[in-house]
C-alpha positions in Angstrom: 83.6 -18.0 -30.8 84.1 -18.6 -26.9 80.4 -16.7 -26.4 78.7 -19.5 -27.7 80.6 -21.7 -25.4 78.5 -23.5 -22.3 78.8 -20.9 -19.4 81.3 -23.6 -17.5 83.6 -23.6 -20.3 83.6 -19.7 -20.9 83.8 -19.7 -17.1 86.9 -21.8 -17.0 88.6 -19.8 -20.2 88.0 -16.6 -18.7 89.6 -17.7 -15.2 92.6 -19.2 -16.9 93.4 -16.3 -19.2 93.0 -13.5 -16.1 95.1 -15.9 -13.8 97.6 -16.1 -16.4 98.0 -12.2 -16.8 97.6 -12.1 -12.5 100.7 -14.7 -12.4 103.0 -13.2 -15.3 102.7 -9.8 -12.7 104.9 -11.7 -10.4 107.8 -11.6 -12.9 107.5 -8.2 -14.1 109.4 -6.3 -12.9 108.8 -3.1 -10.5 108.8 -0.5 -13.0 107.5 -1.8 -15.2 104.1 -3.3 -13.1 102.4 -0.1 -14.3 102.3 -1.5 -18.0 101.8 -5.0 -16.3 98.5 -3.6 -15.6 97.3 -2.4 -18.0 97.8 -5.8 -20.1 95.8 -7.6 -17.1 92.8 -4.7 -17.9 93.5 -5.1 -21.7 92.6 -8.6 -21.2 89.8 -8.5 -18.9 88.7 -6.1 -21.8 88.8 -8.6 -24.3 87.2 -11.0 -22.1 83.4 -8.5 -22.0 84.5 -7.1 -18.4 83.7 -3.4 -18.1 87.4 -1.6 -16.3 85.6 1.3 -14.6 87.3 4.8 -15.5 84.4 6.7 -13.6 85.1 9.0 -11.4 85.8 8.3 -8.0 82.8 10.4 -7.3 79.5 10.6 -8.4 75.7 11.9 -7.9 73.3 8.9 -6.6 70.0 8.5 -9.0 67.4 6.3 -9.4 69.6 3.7 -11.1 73.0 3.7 -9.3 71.6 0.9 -6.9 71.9 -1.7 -9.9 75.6 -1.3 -10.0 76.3 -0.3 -6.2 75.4 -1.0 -2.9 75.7 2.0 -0.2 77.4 1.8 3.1 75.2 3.7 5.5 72.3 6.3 4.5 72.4 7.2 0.9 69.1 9.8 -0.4 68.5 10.9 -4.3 70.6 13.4 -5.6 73.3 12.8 -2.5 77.3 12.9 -3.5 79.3 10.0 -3.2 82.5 8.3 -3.3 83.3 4.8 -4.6 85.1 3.0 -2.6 84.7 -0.4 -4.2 84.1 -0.6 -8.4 81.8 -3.5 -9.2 82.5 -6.3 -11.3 80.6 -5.9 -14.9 80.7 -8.5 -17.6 79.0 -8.7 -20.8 76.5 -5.7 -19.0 75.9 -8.3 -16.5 76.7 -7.0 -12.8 78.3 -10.2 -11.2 79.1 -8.0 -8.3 77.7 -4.8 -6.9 80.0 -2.2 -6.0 79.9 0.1 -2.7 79.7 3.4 -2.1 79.2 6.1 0.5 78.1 9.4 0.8 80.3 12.0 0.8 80.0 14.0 4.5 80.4 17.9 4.4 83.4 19.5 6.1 82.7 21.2 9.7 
């Protein structure tokens, strides 16, 4: 199975597949992009990546800062808005996302 492959060959196999899927987009065509898509998540799915379908809004807790980083002042129990996902694979977090704190209307 491609887990038990060295990290620089599952590295390699998992580049080549999503760059595949990222390149075939360029010959679908526009109406049909949405279903494009969703074969480029299907296969980062495949490949252990974790496709967010969070909400785009969210209550900070002790935990949040493993998968995000904040963009200014961010307190316990504060609402926020993502505004970018981060990357999981495998459970790993290869990149945090960001978030900020939602500011009440005046």
């Amino acid at each position: 199975s491609a887990k038990n492959e060295p990290p620089q060959t599952r590295d390699k196999e998992i580049l080549s597949r999503i760059s595949r899927k990222i390149i075939e987009l360029t010959h679908v065509p526009y109406q049909n992009l949405g279903a494009g898509v969703e074969e480029l998540f299907q296969e980062m799915k495949n490949l252990g990546f974790e496709i967010p379908e969070n909400p785009e809004q969210f209550v900070w807790s002790n935990d949040s800062h493993t998968r995000y980083k904040t963009f200014g002042h961010v307190e316990l129990g504060d609402e926020v808005v993502v505004e970018n996902e981060p990357v999981i694979v495998n459970g790993s977090v290869l990149q945090k996302g960001l978030v900020r704190k939602v500011r009440g209307r005046s």
